[in-house]
C-alpha angles and dihedrals in degrees: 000000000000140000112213112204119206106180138165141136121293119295093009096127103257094140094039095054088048087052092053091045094061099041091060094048105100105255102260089062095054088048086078097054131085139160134084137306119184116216125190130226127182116223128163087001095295131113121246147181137225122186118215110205100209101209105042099030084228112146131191141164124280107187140024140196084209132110100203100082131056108263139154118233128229114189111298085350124090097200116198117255086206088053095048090054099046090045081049086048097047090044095058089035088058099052082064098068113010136074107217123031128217115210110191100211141342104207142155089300086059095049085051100046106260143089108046100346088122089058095045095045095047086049094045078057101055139063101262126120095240120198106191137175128246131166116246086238099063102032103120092044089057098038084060088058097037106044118090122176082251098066141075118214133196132184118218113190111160124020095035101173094036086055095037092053081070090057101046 
């Protein structure tokens, strides 16, 4: 079992060059594959997120500007409390049937306790190859949470889809 790091600083591409790397594996391969993946999108000059859910195709939002829903806020992001839950949920529903599990991202909610930290946790547990998501900044914090003695972890910085062909 392995976890397979991609980290770099913010907006340096790390989720985008997952993206690319799945959409070029031939279709059987990334029938193997679930998790999450978060893709941004710009409207009305503010930054959002979508969140892809890999095995079902289902997308949803992430984050709001609004008042009006129950979020938790991360620095300038109100994140969706629905949303978090349904990303959790499509995490533990994946190890069920995939082989390798996409975390998109580990972040400060996570450090904290929060976020998706009980669908990391559950897929640390289990027997799945994980690639997850971590900011270069708070590496070392989240390596101290993530690692566990049965797995084997790597950290891919630069040449993301060139590191990530080997695993899949």
């Amino acid at each position: 079992m392995n976890n397979i790091i991609i980290t770099g600083d913010i907006n340096s591409g790390k989720s985008t060059s997952l993206l690319n790397s799945l959409y070029i594996l031939e279709k059987n391969k990334r029938e193997k594959i679930g998790g999450i993946i978060c893709r941004p999108y710009f409207k009305d000059n503010n930054k959002y997120y979508n969140v892809l859910e890999l095995s079902s195709g289902n997308e949803y939002f992430l984050n709001t500007y609004s008042d009006s829903e129950i979020t938790v806020e991360i620095g300038r992001f109100k994140l969706l409390k629905s949303s978090l839950n349904k990303m959790n949920n499509a995490i533990i529903k994946d190890i069920e049937n995939k082989k390798i599990i996409i975390i998109d991202e580990f972040g400060r909610l996570e450090l904290n306790g929060n976020g998706l930290i009980k669908g990391i946790l559950y897929a640390l547990d289990s027997k799945k190859n994980l690639i997850i998501i971590i900011r270069e900044n708070i590496i070392d914090k989240a390596l101290k949470i993530i690692n566990r003695p049965h797995r084997n972890t790597k950290i891919i910085k630069d040449n993301i889809i060139d590191n990530l062909k080997e695993l899949f």
